[in-house]
N, C-alpha and C positions, 0 to 999 in steps of 0.2 A: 643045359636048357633052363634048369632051374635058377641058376644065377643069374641069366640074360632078364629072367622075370623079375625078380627080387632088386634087379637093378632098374627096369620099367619104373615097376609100381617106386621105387624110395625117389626119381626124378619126377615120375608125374604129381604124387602127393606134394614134393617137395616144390617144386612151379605152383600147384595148385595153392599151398598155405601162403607162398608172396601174393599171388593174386586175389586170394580171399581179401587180403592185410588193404591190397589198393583199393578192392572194392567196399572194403568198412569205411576207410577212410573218406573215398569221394563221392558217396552215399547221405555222410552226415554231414546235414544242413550246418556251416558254422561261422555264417555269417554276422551272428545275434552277438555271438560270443567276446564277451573280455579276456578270457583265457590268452596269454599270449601267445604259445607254442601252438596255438590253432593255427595262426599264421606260416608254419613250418611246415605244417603235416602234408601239403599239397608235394614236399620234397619225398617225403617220405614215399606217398601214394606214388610217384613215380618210378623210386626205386621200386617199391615192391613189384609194380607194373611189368618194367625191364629185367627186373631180376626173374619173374615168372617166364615172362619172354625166352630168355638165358636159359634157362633149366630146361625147358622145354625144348629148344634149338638141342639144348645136348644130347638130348633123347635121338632127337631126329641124325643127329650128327656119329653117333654111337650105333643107330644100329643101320645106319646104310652108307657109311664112308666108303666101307668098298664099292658099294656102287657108282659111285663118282669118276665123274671122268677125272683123269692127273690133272688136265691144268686146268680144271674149275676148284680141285682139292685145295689149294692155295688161298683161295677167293671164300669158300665156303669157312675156313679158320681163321679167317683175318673178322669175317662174318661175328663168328665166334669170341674174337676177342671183342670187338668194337662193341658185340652188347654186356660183357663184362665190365668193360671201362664206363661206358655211358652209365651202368647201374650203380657202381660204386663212388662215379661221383656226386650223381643223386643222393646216395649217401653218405660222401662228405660233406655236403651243403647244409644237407639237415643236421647234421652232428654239430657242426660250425655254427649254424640255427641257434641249435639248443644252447649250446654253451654262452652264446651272445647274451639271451636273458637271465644265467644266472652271472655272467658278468658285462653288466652293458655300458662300464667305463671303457671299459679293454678291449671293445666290437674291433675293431681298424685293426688294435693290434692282433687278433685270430685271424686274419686274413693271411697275416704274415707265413706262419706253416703250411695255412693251404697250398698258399703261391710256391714256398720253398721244397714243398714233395713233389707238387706238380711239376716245377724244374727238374725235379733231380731224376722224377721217373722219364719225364721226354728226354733227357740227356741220357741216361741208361738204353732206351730205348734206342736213342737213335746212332749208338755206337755198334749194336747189331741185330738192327730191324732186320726182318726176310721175311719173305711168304713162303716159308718152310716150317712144318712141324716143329721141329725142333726151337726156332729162336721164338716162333710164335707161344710155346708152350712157357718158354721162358720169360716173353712179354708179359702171357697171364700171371705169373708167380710173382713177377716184381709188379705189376698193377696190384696184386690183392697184397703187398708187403707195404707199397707208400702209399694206397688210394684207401682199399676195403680194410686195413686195419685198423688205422685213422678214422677214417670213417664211421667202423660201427665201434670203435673204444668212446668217440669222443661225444656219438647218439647216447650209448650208454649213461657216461658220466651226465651228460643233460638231463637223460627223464631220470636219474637219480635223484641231482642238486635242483631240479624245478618240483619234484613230487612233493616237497614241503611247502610250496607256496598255495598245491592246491587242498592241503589237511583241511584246511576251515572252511570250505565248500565243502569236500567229501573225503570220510576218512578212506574209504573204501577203492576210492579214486585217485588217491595218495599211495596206496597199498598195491595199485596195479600199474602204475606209473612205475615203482621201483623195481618190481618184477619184470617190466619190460625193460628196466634198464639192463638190471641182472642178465636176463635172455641174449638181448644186444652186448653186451661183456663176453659170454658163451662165444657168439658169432664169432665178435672180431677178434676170438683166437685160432677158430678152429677154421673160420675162412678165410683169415686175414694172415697167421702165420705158416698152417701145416698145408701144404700142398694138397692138389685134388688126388684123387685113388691112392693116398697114403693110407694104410693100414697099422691103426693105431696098436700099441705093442697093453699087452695086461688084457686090455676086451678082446682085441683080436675083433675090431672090425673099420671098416669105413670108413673115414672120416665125413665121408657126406653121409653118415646115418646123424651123427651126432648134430651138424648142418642143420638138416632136415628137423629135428627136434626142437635145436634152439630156434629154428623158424618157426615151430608150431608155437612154442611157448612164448616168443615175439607175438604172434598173433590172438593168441587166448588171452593175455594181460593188455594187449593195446586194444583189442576189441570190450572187453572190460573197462578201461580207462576211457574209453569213446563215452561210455553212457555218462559220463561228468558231465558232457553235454545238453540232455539230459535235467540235470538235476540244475544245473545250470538253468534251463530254458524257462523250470518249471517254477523256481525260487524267480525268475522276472515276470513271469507270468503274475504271481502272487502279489510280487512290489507293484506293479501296473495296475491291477484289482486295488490293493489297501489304499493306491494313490488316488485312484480314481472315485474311490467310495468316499475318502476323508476330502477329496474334490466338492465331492457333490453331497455330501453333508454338512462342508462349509457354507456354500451354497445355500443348502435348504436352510442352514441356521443363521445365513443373512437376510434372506425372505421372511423367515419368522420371529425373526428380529425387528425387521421392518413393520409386521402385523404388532408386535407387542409396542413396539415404540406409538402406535396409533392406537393401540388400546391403554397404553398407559396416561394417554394426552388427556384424556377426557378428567381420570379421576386428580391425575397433577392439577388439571385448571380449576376441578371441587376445591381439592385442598385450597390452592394458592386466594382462592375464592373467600373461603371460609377463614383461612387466618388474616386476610385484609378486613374483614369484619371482624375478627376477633381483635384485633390491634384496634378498629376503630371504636371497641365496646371499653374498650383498655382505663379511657379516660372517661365513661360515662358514667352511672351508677350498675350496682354489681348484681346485674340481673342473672344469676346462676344457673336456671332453669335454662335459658335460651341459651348460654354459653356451654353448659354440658352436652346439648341439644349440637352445635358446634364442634364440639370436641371429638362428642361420639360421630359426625362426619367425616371429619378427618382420620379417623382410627380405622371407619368403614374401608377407606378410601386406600387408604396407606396397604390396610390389607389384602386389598384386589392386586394393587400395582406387586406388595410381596408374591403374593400366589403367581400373578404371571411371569414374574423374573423365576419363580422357584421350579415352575413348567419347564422354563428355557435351562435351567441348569441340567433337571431329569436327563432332557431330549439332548444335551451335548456334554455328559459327562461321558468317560472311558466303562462301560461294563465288562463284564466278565463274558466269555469267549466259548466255556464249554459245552456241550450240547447236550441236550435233557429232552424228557418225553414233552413233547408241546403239543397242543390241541389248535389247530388251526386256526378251530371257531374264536378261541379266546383271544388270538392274536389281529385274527381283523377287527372284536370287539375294542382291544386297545387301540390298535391304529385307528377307528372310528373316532376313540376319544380325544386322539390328539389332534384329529382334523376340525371336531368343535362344531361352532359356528358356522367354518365353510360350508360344511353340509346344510347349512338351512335351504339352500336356494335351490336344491334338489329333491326327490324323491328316494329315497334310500332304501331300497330292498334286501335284504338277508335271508337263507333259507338254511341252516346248520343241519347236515343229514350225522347218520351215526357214522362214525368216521375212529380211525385208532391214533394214536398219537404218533407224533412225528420225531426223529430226535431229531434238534435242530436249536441254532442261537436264536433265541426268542425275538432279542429287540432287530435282529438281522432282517428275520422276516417281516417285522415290523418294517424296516427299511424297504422291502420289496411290496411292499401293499402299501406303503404312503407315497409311493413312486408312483404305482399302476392308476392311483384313486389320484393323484392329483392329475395325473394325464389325461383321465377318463373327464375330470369337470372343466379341463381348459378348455379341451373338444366337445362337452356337451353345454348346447342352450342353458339359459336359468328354469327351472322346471321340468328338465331333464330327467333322467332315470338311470339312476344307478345300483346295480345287481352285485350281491357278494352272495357266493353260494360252497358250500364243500360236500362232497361223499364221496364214497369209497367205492373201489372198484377190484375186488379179488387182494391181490397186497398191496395195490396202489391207493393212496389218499391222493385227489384234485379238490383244488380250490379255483374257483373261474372270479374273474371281477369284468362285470361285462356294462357297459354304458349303451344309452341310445345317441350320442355324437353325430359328428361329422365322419366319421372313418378314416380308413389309412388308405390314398391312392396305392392301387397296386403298383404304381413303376416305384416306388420308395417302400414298400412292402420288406425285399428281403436285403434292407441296408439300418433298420430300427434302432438293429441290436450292435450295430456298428459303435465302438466308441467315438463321440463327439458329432456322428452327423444327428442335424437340429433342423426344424423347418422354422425354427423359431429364428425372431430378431439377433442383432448382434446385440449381448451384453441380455439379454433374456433367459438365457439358457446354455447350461455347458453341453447341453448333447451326450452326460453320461446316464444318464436315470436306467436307459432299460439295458445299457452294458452293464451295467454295475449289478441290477434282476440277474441278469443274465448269470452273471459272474457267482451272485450268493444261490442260485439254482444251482450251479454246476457244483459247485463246494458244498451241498445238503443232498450230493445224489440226486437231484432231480430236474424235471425240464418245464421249458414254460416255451409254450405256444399262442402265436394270434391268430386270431379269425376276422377280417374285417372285411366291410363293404362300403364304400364311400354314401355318406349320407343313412348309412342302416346304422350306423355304429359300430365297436370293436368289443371283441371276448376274447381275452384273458386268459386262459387254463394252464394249473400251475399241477405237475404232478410229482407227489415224495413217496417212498418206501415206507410201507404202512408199519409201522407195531401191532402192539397186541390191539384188540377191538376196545374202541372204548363205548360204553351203555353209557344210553342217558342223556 
């Protein structure tokens, strides 16, 4: 009685860890994916699938054969084999898979072994098919000899020879790819060459204990190797962010480009002004006073147009990346200064409560508060009002930037943070300013909320994980 148990539980675990395997597999999203062997693993998911199926059929087959009628017993092991063979070649496809991309001159020619075992087991086969135990038992042994050995030697060899390709995405992911290769080598000895209920000599057990094993440790190293997916997802995620931010920093540095080339016009036309009088003074008598008078204009002038080129170099040089204590207040104080002049045409309110520092990329947050302030004066009248305010709440530090504008209809309310949708013109706006908020919020820990009401205006609240308190 104790063995009929011991033999339960090693088939239902052993069903159970294939069926885990398909459900890891068709679980993760891998749509996104460059990885090539994602394209495979749909084979794989099947085998496991069938092969769960199989194991579990054995159970069922094992403990109530005798209750079968005789001539359904026939039917019920032809049952039997048919999901052996369908599972195995599930996983010779996927083995043939893998091999393709670590040699994808030679794809056509791997086809070749598949087609030549598949002949040679239907030719075996059909020299002495029956619906009797016996030849049926023999069918199983020669399908796991040309189908499942193949099958899982040449899985194997794949997540072996592809586990180096994915080292430079993840070592870790390289590391569990080989392990499942190793595992898959296990298999296709122990189920591909030793018969089923053979009792291996030295351990003196089972050979479906060992089975059962190498399918766990199949499962443990490919459910491990899934999360490359993962890291995958999260490195595009990232390139999508830095794309979109040096997007829309070009952007912003062609707009303020545009402002500098119109503020540089004026003191170019002094200069060009003054040295056409200075040329005309050239051939007169050398009235020094009035020509120093000239000169020092030109110097005035030279020096504005320097300062504003040396503004634009600040605002689009590469800074440093690390994160440090910042004080909220002092960052919207800078992004105030780089707005200048815009702000004349407003009302500009600030209220700094006692608030603790944040760690965070300084000039980053800069980048999120000359987004929200430039959003806030497209939408607000000239004379308008605009709120910058910070304090602290328990560990949280908020910063709100709140306008009196037009507001944000609510049917486009919760598509803002979408990247690229724009209510603006075509060639006015790339539509990433508040994905990209969005984006350096989530990367400093913290979140940013709107509040608006068409015609009342829109607030802003940005919320970070406080430090220590700062006084003062």
């Amino acid at each position: 009685m104790f063995d009929v148990f011991l033999i339960y539980i090693l088939y239902l675990f052993y069903g159970l860890a294939f069926f885990t395997l398909g459900v890891a597999i068709t679980s993760r999203d891998t749509s996104f994916s460059n990885l090539k062997f994602s394209r495979f693993l749909w084979l794989l998911a099947l085998f496991a699938y069938s092969h769960a199926v199989h194991e579990w059929f054995e159970i069922f087959f094992l403990f109530h054969s005798v209750d079968f009628p005789l001539r359904f017993l026939p039917v019920i092991i032809a049952i039997k084999f048919l999901l052996t063979l369908i599972s195995f070649l599930f996983l010779l496809a996927f083995g043939l898979g893998m091999l393709s991309l670590a040699y994808p001159h030679r794809r056509r020619l791997l086809l070749l072994p598949a087609f030549l075992l598949l002949f040679l087991l239907l030719s075996l086969l059909g020299q002495n098919l029956g619906l009797n135990s016996d030849s049926l038992q023999l069918a199983d042994l020669r399908t796991r000899h040309f189908i499942a050995f193949p099958g899982a030697l040449f899985s194997g060899i794949g997540f072996l020879l592809y586990s180096g390709t994915v080292r430079p995405l993840s070592q870790s992911g390289a590391t569990s790819l080989r392990g499942a290769g190793i595992a898959m080598l296990v298999y296709s000895i122990f189920a591909g060459l030793i018969p089923s209920t053979t009792t291996l000599p030295l351990i003196g057990v089972p050979v479906e204990v060992v089975r059962a094993l190498s399918a766990f440790a199949l499962l443990h190293f490919t459910m491990r190797a899934l999360h490359i997916f993962d890291i995958e997802w999260r490195a595009l995620i990232e390139d999508r962010l830095n794309r979109f931010a040096q997007s829309e920093k070009l952007f912003a540095i062609g707009k303020l480009a545009a402002g500098i080339a119109h503020e540089i016009n004026n003191p170019l036309a002094n200069i060009q002004l003054n040295v056409e009088m200075l040329k005309g003074k050239l051939t007169g008598l050398p009235e020094e006073e009035k020509y120093l008078r000239r000169v020092d204009a030109i110097e005035t002038n030279v020096e504005r147009a320097s300062k504003i080129a040396r503004e634009l170099l600040v605002f689009s040089r590469e800074r440093e990346t690390a994160l440090e204590p910042t004080l909220l207040g002092e960052v919207i104080e800078s992004t105030l200064s780089l707005l200048g002049p815009r702000l004349n045409d407003y009302r500009v309110r600030t209220e700094y409560g006692e608030t603790a520092p944040v760690m965070a990329i300084p000039w980053k947050l800069e980048e999120v508060f000359l987004n929200l302030l430039s959003n806030s004066m497209e939408a607000t009248p000239v004379g308008g009002t605009l709120s910058l305010r910070t304090y602290q709440s328990d560990s949280t530090v908020f910063a709100e930037v709140e306008d009196s504008g037009s507001g944000i209809p609510p049917e486009i309310l919760n598509s803002i943070f979408d990247p690229f949708f724009t209510t603006k013109e075509v060639g006015e706006g790339t539509g990433l300013g508040l994905s990209i908020c969005f984006g350096i919020m989530a990367a400093h820990g913290g979140k940013i909320k709107v509040q608006s009401e068409t015609g009342l205006g829109t607030k802003m609240t940005l919320s970070f994980p406080a430090g220590a308190v700062h006084h003062g």
